[in-house]
C-alpha positions as CSV (number, residue, x, y, z in Angstrom):
1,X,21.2,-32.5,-12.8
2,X,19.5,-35.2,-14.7
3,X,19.0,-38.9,-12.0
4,X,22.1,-40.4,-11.7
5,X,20.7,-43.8,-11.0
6,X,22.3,-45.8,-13.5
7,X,25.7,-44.7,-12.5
8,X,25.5,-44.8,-8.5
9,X,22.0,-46.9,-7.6
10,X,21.7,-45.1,-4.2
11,X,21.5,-42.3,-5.9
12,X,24.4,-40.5,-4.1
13,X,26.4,-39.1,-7.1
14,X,24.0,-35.8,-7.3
15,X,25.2,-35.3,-3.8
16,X,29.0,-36.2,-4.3
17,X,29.3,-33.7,-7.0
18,X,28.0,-30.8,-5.7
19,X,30.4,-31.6,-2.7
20,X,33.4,-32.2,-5.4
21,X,32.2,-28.7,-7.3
22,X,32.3,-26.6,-3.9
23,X,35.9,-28.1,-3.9
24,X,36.6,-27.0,-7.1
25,X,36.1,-24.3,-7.0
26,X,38.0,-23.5,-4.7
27,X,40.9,-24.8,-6.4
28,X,40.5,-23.7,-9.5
29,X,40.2,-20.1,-7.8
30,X,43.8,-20.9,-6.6
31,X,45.5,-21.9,-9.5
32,X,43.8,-18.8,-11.5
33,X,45.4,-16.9,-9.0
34,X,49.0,-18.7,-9.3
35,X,48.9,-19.5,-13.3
36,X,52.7,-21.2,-14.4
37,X,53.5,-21.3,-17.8
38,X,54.1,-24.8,-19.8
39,X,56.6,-27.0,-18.3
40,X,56.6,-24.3,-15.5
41,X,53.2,-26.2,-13.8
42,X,55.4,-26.9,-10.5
43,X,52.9,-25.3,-8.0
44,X,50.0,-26.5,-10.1
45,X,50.8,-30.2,-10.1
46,X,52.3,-29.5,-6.3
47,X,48.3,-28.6,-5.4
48,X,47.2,-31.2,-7.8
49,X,49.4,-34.4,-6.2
50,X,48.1,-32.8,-2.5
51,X,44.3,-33.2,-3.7
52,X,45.1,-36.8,-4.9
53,X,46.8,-37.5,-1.5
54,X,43.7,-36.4,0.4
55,X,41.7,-38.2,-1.3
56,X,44.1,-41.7,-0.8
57,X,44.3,-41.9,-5.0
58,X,48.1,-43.3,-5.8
59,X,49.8,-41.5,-8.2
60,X,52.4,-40.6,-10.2
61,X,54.4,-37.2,-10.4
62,X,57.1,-35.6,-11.8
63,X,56.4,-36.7,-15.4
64,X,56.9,-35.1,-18.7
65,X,59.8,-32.5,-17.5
66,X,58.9,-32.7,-14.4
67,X,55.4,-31.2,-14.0
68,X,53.4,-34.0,-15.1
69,X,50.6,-35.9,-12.4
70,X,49.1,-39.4,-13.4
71,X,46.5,-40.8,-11.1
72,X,45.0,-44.2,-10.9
73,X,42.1,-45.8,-9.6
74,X,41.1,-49.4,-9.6
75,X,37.9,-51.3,-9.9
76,X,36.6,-51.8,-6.8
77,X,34.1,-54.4,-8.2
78,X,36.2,-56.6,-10.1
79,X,39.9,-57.4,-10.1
80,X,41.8,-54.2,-12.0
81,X,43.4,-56.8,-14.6
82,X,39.8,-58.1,-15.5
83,X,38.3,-54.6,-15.9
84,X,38.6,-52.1,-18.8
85,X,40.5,-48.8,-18.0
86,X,39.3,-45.4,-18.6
87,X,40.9,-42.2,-18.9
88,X,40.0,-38.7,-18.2
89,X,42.6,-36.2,-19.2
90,X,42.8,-32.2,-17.7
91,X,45.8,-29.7,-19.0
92,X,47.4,-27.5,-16.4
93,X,49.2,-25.1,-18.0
94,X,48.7,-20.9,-18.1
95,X,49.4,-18.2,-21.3
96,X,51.9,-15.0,-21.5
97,X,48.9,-12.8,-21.1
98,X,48.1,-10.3,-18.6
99,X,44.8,-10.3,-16.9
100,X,42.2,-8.2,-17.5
101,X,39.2,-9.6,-15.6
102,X,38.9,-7.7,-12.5
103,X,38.5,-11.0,-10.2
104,X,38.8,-11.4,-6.7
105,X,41.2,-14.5,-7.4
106,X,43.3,-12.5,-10.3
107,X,46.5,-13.3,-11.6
108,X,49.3,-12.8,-9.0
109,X,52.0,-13.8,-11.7
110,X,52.2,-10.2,-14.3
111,X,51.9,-11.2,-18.3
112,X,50.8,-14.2,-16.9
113,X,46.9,-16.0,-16.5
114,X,44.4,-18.6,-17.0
115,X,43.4,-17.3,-20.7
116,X,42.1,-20.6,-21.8
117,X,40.7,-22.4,-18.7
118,X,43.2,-25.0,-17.5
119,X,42.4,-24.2,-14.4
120,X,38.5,-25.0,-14.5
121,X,39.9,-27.9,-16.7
122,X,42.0,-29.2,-13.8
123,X,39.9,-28.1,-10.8
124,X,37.0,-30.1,-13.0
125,X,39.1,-33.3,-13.0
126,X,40.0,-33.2,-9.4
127,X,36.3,-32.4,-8.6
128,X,35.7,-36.0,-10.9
129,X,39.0,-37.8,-8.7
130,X,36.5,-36.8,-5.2
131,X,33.4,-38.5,-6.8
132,X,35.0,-41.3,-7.9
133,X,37.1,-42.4,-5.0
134,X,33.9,-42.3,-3.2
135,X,31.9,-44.4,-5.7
136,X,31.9,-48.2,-6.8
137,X,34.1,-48.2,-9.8
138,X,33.7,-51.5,-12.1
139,X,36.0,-49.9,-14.4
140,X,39.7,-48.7,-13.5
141,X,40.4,-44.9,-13.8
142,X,43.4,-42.9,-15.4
143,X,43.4,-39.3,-14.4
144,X,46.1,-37.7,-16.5
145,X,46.8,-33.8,-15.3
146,X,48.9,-32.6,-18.3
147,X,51.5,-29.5,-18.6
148,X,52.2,-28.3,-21.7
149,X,49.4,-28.3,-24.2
150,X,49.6,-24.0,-25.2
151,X,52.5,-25.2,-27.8
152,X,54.4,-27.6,-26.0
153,X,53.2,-30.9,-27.1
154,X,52.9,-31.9,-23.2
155,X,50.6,-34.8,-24.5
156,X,53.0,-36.4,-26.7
157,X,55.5,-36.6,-24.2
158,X,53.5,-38.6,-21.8
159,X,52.5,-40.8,-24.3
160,X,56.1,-41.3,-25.0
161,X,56.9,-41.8,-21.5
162,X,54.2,-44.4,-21.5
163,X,51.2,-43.0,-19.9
164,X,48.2,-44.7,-21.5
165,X,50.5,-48.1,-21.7
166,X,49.9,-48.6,-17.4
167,X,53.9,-49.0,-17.5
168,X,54.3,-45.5,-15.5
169,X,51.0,-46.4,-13.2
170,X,47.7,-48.5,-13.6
171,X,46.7,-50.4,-16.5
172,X,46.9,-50.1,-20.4
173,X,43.9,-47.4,-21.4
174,X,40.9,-48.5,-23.6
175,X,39.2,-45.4,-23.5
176,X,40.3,-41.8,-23.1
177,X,38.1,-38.9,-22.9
178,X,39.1,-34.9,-22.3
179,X,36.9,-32.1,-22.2
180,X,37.7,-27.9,-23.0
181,X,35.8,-24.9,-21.6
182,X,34.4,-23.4,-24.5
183,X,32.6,-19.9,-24.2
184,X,30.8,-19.5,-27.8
185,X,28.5,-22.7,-25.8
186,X,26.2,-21.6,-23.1
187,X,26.4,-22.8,-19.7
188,X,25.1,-26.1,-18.9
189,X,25.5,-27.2,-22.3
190,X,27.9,-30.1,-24.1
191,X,28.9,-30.1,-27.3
192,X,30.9,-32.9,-29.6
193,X,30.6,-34.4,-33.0
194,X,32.2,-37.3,-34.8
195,X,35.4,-37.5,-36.9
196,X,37.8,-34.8,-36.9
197,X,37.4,-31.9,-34.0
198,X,40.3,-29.7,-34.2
199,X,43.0,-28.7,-36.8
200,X,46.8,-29.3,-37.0
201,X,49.0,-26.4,-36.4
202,X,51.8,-26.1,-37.9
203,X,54.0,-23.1,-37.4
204,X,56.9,-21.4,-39.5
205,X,59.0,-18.7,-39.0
206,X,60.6,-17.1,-42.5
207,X,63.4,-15.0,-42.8
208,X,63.4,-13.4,-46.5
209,X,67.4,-12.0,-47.8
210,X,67.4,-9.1,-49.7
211,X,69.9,-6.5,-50.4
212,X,69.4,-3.3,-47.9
213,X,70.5,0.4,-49.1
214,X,69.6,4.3,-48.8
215,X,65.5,4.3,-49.3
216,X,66.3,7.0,-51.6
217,X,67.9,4.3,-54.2
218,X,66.0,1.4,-53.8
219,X,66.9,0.3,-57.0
220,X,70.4,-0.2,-56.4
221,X,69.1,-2.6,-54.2
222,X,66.6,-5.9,-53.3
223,X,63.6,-4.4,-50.6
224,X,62.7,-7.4,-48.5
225,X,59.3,-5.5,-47.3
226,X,58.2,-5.2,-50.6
227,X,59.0,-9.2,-51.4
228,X,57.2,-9.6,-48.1
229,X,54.0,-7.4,-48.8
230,X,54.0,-9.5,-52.3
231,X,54.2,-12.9,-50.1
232,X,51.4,-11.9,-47.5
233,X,49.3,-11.6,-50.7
234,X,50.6,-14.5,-52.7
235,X,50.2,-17.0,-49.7
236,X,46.8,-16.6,-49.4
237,X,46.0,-18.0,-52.8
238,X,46.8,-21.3,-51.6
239,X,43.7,-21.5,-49.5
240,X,41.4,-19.8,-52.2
241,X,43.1,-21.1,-55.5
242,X,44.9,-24.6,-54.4
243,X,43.4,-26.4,-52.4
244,X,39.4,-27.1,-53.6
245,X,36.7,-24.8,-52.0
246,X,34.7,-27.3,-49.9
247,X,38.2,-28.0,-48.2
248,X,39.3,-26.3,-44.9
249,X,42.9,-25.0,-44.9
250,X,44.1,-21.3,-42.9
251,X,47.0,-19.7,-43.2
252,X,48.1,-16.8,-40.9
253,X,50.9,-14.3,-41.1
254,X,51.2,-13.5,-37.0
255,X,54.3,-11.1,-36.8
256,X,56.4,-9.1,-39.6
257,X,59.5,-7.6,-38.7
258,X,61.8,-5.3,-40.7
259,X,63.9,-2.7,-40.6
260,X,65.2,0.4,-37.7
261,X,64.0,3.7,-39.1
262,X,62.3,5.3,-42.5
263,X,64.9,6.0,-44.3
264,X,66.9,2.7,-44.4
265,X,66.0,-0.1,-46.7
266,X,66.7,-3.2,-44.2
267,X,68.9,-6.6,-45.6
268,X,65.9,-9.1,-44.3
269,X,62.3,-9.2,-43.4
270,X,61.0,-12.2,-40.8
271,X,57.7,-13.1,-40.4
272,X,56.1,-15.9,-38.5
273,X,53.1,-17.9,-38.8
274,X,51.0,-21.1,-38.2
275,X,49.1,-23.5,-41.2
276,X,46.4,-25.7,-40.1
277,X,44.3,-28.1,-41.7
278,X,41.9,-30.7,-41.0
279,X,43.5,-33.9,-42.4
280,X,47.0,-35.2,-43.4
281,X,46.8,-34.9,-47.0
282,X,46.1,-31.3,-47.0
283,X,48.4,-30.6,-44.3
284,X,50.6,-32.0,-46.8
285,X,50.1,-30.2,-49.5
286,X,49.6,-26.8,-47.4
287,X,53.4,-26.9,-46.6
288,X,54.5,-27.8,-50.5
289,X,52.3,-25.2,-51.7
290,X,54.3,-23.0,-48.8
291,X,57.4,-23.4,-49.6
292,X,57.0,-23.0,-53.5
293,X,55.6,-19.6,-53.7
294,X,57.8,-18.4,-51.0
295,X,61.1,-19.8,-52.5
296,X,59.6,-18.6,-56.0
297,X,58.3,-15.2,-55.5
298,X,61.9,-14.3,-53.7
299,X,63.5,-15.5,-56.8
300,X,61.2,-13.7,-58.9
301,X,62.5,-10.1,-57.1
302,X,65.7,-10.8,-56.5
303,X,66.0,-12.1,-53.0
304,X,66.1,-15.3,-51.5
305,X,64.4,-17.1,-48.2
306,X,65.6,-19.4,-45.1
307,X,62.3,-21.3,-43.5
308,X,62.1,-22.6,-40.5
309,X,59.4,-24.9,-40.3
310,X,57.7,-26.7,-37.3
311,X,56.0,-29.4,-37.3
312,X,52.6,-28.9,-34.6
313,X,49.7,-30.7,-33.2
314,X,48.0,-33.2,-35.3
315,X,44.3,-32.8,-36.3
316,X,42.6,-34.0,-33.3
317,X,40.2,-36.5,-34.9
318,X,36.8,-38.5,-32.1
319,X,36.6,-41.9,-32.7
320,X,33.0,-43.3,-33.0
321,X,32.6,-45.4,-30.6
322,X,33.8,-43.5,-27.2
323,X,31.9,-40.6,-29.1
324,X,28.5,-42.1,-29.0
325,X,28.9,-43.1,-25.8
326,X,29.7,-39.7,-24.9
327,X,26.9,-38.7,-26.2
328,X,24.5,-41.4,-24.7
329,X,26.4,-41.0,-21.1
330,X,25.6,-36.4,-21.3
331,X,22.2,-37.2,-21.7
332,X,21.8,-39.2,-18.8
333,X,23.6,-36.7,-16.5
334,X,22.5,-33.4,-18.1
335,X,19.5,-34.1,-20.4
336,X,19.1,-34.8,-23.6
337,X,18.3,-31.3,-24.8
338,X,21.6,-30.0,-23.1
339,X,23.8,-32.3,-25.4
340,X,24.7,-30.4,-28.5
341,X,25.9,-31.3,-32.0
342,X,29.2,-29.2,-33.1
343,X,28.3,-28.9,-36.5
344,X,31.7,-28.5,-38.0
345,X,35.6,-28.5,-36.7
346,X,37.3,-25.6,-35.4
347,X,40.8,-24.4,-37.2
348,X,42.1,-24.6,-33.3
349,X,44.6,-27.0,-31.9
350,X,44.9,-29.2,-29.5
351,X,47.3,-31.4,-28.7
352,X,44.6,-34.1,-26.8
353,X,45.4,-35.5,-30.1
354,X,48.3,-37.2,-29.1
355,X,46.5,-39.6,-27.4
356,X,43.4,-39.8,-30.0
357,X,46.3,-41.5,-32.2
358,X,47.2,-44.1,-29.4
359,X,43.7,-44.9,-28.4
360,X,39.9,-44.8,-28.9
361,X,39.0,-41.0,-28.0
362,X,36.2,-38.5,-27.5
363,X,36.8,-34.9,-27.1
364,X,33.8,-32.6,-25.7
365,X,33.2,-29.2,-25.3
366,X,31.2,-27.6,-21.7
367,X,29.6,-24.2,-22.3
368,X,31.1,-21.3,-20.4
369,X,28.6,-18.9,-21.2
370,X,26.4,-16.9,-18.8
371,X,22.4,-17.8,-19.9
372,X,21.7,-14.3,-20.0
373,X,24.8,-12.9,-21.9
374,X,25.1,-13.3,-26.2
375,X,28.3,-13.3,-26.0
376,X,31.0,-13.6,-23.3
377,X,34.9,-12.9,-23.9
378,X,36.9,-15.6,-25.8
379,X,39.5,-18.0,-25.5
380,X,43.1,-16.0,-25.7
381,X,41.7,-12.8,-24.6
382,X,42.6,-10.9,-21.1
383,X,39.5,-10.8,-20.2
384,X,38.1,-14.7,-20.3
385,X,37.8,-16.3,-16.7
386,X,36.4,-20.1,-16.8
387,X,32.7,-19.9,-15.6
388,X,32.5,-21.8,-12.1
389,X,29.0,-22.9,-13.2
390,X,30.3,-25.2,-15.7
391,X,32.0,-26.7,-12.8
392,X,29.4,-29.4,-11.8
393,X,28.4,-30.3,-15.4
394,X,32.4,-30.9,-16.1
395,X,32.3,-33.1,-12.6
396,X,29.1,-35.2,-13.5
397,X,29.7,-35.9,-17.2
398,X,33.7,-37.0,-16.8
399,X,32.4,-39.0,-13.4
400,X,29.8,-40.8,-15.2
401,X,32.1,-42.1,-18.3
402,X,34.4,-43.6,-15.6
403,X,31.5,-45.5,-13.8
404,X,28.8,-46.3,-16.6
405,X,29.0,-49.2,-19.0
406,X,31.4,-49.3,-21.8
C-alpha cells in the first residue's frame, strides 16, 4: 500500500486494513457460500447487522422490503451536525446461476451464486466499517448495504425511504461513493472516468398475434415466427440507421418463444429484451423508434403486437467533483500508476444511479484480475469468484474517502 499518513498521522491505517481484509475475507467466503437472491438478502444483512454490532456502529435494518442495512458513524472530531457526511455504498444481493468455480467456499444454495461479486462488494465495505470505527473521523460516515440491485431497483427504494436524507439514521449525505469488482481490470488497479459510467436498461417483453394453422397452409394463415425473424432484423436498424454513428445505443433480443411442435404454425411469438443507452434523449428516442417498427412491420404482415415495456436503471452518470477527488484520494492509497482512466462507458447497468441523481457521486471500478492471467472469467458467468486480493485495495480506497479532506 501507498503511506497512509495523510489520512491516519500515526500511520496506523496500513495496519488496520490488513486486519479489516483478513476479516473480510472471511466473510465474504461466507456469504459466497450462502448467496440469497434480491429482496431475499435475510441471512446476508443478518451477518451484515452482526459485523456492525461488533464493531459498536448503530444502525439501521430491515429497510427496503426488509433486507436493507444502513450504518452510521459520526465525526469524532467535530460535532456530527458541523461535519459533512459521506457515503459508501455495497450491494448484497446473488444471481439465478449455478456455480461452476470449484471453491472451497462454493454455493450451498443450487441455481444460485455470487456471479457478480456482491459479496467481495459487501465483505469490502464491512472491511472499510472495522477501519473506520477505529480511526478519527472528521467527517460522518453512511454505510449503505443494499439488496436488490441485479433488476430490482433496491437503490431507488432506499432513496425513497429516505436513506441519503439522515431521516432513517445519521445525517443528510453530501457525498456518496460505491465501488464494483471488475475482472477485465487487473488486480490492484482502480479505474473511473468522468460523466456518464454505465447505461440505462430498459427491458420489454413482446408478444406478436398472428393467426396459427397446419404448416402445410401457411397461407391461409398469419406466421408470427416469420413476423418475428423480420423484427429481430428490422430492430437492429435503429442502432445502425437511427440514431447517428458516434452515438451509443444496444438493443438485445434475449429469449424467442413460439410454438409446440414442427408441424403447427403457433397463434403468437414472445420475445424479450433490454435497450440501453447512455443519455435520456436517446433513451427516448430508442423506445419510439421501438415501438414504430414493431407495431408497423406487424401490420405490414398481417399481425398485430401487445408490448410490455419496463422502464430500468437510469444511466449512471460521476459527478466531477467527488470524481476528482476519487481520483486524487486512489493515488495516495495505491499509487498514482495504479489509478486508471476508463476510457469510455460500458452498455451495463447499475442501479448506484439512483443515488447519483439525489447526490454528488463517484462510481469506481477495482481490478479482479490475477497479474499473471490475460483474461479471467467475467461478470454473469458460472465461473467468476471475486478475487480476495482486491480485498485490501477495496478496504483502503473506500476508508480513505471517509477520512481525507473533502
Amino acid at each position: 500500500m501507498a503511506d497512509s499518513t495523510q489520512a491516519d498521522p500515526s500511520g496506523r491505517l496500513g495496519d488496520l486494513v490488513r486486519e479489516a481484509s483478513e476479516r473480510a475475507t472471511v466473510i465474504r467466503h461466507d456469504i459466497h457460500a450462502h448467496p440469497e437472491l434480491m429482496f431475499e438478502e435475510f441471512r446476508t444483512s443478518g451477518v451484515v447487522a452482526q459485523e456492525l454490532d461488533s464493531l459498536g456502529i448503530a444502525h439501521s435494518a430491515g429497510l427496503a422490503r426488509g433486507t436493507g442495512v444502513l450504518g452510521f458513524l459520526p465525526a469524532t472530531t467535530k460535532a456530527p451536525e458541523d461535519a459533512k457526511t459521506i457515503a459508501l455504498r455495497a450491494d448484497m444481493d446473488a444471481l439465478p446461476i449455478t456455480e461452476e468455480t470449484g471453491a472451497s467456499y462454493t454455493s450451498t444454495t443450487p441455481g444460485v451464486m455470487h456471479a457478480c461479486g456482491h459479496d467481495g462488494h459487501t465483505a469490502g465495505l464491512l472491511g472499510a466499517a472495522r477501519v473506520l470505527s477505529k480511526s478519527e473521523r472528521q467527517h460522518n460516515v453512511l454505510l449503505i448495504f443494499q439488496p436488490a440491485e441485479e433488476g430490482g431497483g433496491g437503490a431507488n427504494i432506499l432513496c425513497e425511504e429516505g436513506a441519503l436524507d439522515g431521516s432513517i439514521i445519521g445525517r443528510p449525505v453530501d457525498q456518496v461513493y460505491g465501488a464494483h469488482g471488475f475482472p477485465d481490470l487487473e488486480v490492484g488497479r482502480v479505474s473511473t472516468r468522468d460523466g456518464v459510467m454505465f447505461a440505462s436498461t430498459d427491458e420489454f417483453s413482446l408478444r406478436i398475434k398472428g393467426k396459427g394453422g397446419h404448416a402445410a397452409y401457411p397461407h391461409h394463415g398469419v406466421d408470427p415466427v416469420v413476423v418475428g425473424a423480420h423484427l429481430i432484423t428490422a430492430l437492429q436498424t435503429i442502432i445502425s440507421r437511427r440514431i447517428a454513428p458516434v452515438e451509443s445505443g444496444v438493443i438485445t433480443i434475449g429469449a424467442v418463444h413460439a410454438g409446440t411442435t414442427f408441424n403447427v404454425i403457433p397463434d403468437t411469438c414472445t420475445m424479450q429484451g433490454t435497450i440501453r443507452a447512455l443519455n435520456t434523449e436517446t433513451r427516448r428516442f430508442l423506445e419510439e423508434e421501438f415501438r414504430l417498427i414493431v407495431n408497423n412491420t406487424c401490420a405490414a404482415f398481417g399481425a398485430s403486437a401487445e408490448i410490455d415495456w419496463n422502464n430500468g436503471y437510469p444511466a449512471t452518470v460521476n459527478d466531477a467533483e467527488p470524481t476528482e477527488r476519487f481520483r486524487q484520494v486512489a493515488r495516495r492509497a495505491i499509487g498514482e500508476e495504479l489509478v486508471m482512466e476508463k476510457p469510455t462507458p460500458t452498455m451495463g447497468g447499475e442501479d448506484f444511479s439512483y443515488y447519483a441523481l439525489r447526490v454528488p457521486a463517484c462510481f469506481f471500478l477495482v481490478g479482479l484480475r490475477p497479474k499473471d492471467w490475460h483474461t479471467s472469467p467475467g461478470l454473469h458467468t458460472p465461473r467468476f469468484d471475486f478475487n480476495d486480493e482486491a480485498l485490501p485495495v477495496a478496504i483502503e480506497v473506500l476508508s480513505r474517502l471517509a477520512l481525507e479532506d473533502l
